[in-house]
N, C-alpha and C positions, 0 to 999 in steps of 0.2 A: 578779193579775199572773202571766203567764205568760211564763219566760223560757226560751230556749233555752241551758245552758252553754257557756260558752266556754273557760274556763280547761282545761289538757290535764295542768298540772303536777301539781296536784290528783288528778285522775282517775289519771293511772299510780303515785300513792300509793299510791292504795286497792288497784289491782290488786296493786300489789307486796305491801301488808300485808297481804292476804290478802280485798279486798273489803267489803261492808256485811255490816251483821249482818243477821242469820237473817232471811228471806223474812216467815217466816209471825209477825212482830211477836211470838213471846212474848219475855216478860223473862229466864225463867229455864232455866239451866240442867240437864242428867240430873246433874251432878256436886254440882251443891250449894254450889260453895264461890265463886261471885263476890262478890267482894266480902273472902275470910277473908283477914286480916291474914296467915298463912302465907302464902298464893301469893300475894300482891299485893308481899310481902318478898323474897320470889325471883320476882317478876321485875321490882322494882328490881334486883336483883342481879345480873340477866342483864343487864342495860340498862346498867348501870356496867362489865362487865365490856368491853363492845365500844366506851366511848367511851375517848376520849383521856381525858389528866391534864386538858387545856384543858378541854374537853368535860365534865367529870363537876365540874367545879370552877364551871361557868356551870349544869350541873343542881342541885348542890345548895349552899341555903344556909343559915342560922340558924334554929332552930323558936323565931321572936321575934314580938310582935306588930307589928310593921315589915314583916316579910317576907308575912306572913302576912293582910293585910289589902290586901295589894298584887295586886288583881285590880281588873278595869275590864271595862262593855260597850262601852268605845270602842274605835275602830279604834287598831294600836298607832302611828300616826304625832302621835297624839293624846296617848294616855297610855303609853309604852311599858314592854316585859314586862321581869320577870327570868326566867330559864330558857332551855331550851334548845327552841329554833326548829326545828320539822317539818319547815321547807321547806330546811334545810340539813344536813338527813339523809341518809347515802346507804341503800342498800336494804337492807343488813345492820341501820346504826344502825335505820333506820323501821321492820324489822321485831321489832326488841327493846322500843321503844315503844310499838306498836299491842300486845304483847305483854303487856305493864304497863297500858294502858287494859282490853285484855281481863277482866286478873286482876280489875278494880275497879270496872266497871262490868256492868250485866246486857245483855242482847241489846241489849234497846231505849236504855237509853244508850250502848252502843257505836253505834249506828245514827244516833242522834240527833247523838253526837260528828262522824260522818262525814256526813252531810246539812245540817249546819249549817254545815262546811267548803263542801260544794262549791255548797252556795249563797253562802257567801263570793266563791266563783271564780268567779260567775255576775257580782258584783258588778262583774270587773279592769277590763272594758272602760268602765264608766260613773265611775271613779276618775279623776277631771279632778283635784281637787285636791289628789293624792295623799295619802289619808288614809290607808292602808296597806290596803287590803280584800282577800282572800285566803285562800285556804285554805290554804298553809303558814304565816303567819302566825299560827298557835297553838301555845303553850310546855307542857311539860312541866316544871315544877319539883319538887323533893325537899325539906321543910324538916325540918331535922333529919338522924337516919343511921336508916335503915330496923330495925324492931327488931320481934319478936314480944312483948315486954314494957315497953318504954319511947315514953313520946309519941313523933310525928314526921307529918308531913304531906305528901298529894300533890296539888298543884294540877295542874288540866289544862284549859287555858282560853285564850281569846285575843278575839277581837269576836265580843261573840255566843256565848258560851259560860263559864262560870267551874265547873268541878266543884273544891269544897274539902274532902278528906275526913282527916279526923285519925284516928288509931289511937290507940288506947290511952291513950288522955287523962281526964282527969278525969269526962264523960259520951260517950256517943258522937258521935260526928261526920259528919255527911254534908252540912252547911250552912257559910256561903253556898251557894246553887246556883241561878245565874241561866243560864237559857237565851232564847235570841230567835231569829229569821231574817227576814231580807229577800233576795231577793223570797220572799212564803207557800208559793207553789207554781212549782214551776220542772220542765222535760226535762234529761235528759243521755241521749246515745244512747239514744234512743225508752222510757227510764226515768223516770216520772212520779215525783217528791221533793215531797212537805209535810213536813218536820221537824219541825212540832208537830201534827201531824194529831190525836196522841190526845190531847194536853191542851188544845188548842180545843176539840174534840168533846167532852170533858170538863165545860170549865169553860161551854160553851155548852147542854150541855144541864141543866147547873145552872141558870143563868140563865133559861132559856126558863120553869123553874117558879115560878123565886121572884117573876118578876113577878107572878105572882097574890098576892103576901103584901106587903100594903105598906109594914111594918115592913123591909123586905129593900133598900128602893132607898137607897140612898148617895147623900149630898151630895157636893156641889164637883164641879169636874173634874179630869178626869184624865188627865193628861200623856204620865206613864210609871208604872214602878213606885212605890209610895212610900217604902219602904226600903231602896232599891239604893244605886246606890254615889253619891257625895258629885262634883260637878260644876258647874261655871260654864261657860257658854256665852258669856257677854257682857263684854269687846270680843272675846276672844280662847277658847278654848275652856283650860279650866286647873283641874288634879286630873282627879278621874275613877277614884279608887279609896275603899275603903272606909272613909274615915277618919271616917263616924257610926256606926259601933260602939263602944261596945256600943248599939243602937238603945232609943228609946222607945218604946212601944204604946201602941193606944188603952186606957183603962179605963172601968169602968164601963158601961153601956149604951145612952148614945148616941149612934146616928148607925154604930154596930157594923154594920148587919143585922139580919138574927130570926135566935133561938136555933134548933141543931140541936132542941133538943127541940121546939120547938113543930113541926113539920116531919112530914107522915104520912109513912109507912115508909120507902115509893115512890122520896121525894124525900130521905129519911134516906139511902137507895143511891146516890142520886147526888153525895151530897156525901163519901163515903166511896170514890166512882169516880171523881171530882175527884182527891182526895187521895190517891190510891195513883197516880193516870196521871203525877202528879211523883217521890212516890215510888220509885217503880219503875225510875228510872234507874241510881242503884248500883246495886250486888251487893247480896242479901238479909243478905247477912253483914252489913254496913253501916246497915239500913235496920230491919230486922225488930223491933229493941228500939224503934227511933223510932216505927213505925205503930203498934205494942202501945199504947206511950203515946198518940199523937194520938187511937185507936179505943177508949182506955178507956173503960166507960159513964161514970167520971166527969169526963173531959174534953171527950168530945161533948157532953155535959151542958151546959157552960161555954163551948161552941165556937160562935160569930158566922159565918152568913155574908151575905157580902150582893153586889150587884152595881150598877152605872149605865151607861147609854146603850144600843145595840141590844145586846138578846140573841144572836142569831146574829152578833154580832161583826163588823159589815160597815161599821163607823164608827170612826171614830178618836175617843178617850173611852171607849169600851167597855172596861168593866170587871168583873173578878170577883175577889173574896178569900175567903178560910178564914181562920178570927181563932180561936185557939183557945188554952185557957192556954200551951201552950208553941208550937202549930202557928200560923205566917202562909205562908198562898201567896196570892200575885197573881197575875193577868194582866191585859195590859191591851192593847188596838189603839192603834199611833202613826202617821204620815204618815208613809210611806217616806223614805226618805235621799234615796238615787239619783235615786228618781222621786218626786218629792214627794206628785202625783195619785194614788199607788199608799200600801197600805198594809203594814202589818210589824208583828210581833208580839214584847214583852218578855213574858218572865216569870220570879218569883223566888220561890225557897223558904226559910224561912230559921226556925230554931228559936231562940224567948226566950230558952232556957237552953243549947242546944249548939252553938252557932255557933261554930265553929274546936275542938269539942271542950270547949268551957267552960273553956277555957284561959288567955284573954288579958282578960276580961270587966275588969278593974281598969284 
């Protein structure tokens, strides 16, 4: 699907916050530090400094697992947010925010943050039943008080987006991190947007191999993610946030996929080019301990993958996972919202052991 943008509120965001991230898609910065708990501290602190008492009192709340598990890929008229709302920014506050996403995210999840809004905006005009679709509907929340020594958490998410990243917590933290977009591919003034461009191409040119290994093809079907967030659709749509954490995994080797080891080199890179195209949306400060472990020779070792339905991803059921002692990422093709005959992509990252930090796991 190719859609034309419509929304304008969205767009003079960006412009005001200083635009999309870097052209030429790298992740990383000359500085080194997206992602380091320092700059991400200050610039909460800039961000608090320009909001009201109102305002700073809806950014930050309790670092509990309540709070903390309260994100959703639904629209928010569905399941609504705590935090404070982009689209009720003026240009000083939005640009203290984009400011604090900067600090915490690498190029490409800044990019990814802002192309996944304005394909929200792409959505406004096909919102008949007002589910809230939109690109200022995405929050910023604070949980806890920003510290260079003590837990505390920053969600940045809304439909279609959840970054959950904890500081200083018992393991590191970069997970939950659920990404999606509907429409795939969309214009906004004669600029062509795919939001998931690198982790399709990714997790598609994984797939395209493993069909030759037939230990690789996964039973049942597949919906959506299978460890996202906790939802009933039927009579009425109700929850729609995290509350199956702390999740269960598969064991054993069952129905897993083939082991990365059995796998020639080739195809050993592509599943380690899978796994860094999700990674790679923090800051390296954030991520860098995380990859170390997923890339160790003995957790590749131990690490599943597998996939079902078309490889180039052009069906809905299309699927691919990374299963690894502490690593799970998904993707998977669903039948568009909007346009039903159209389709739209979830995807989610989420670690055994550090999910919210390894904080709230009890």
């Amino acid at each position: 699907m190719k859609t034309k943008l419509l929304g304008k509120s969205l767009l003079s965001l960006l412009l005001i916050c200083g635009g999309a991230a870097h052209a030429d898609g790298a992740c990383r910065d000359a500085s080194g530090t997206q992602g380091e708990v320092r700059a991400v501290v200050a610039a909460a602190t800039d961000l608090a400094k320009v909001l009201s008492a109102a305002e700073n009192a809806t950014l930050q709340r309790p670092l509990d697992r309540a709070s903390a598990i309260r994100w959703s890929n639904l629209p928010i008229a569905l399941v609504p947010r705590n935090g404070l709302r982009i689209g009720d920014l003026d240009t000083t506050k939005s640009a203290a925010a984009r400011k604090l996403a900067e600090a915490a995210l690498s190029a490409c999840g800044l990019k990814l943050f802002d192309e996944v809004r304005l394909a929200d905006d792409a959505l406004i005009p096909l919102d008949t039943r007002k589910i809230g679709w939109g690109g200022g509907n995405y929050y910023f929340t604070i949980l806890g008080k920003p510290s260079e020594s003590t837990p505390w958490m920053l969600q940045i998410g809304g439909h279609h987006l959840a970054y959950n990243f904890t500081f200083n917590a018992a393991r590191e933290g970069a997970t939950p991190l659920f990404f999606g977009t509907e429409p795939i591919r969309f214009s906004t003034s004669g600029v062509e947007h795919e939001p998931l461009a690198a982790q399709s191409s990714a997790m598609s040119n994984l797939a395209r191999v493993l069909a030759a290994h037939a230990p690789a093809k996964l039973s049942g079907t597949f919906t959506d993610v299978v460890k996202g967030v906790v939802f009933e659709m039927m009579p009425t749509p109700k929850g729609g946030t995290d509350t199956g954490f702390p999740q269960t995994y598969p064991s054993g080797t069952a129905d897993r996929g083939i082991l990365y080891s059995a796998l020639p080199p080739a195809e050993q890179a592509l599943v380690r080019a899978a796994l860094e195209s999700y990674a790679s949306l923090p800051g390296d400060a954030i991520t860098h301990t995380l990859v170390a472990a997923y890339e160790a020779p003995e957790a590749l070792a131990q690490t599943y993958v597998g996939y079902s339905g078309a490889v180039d991803l052009s069906e809905k059921g299309s699927y691919v996972r990374i299963d690894g002692p502490r690593i799970w990422m998904e993707f998977v093709v669903q039948p568009a919202v909007a346009i039903p005959t159209d389709l739209h992509y979830h995807a989610l990252w989420r670690d055994k052991q550090s999910d919210y930090g390894g904080q709230f796991r009890q």
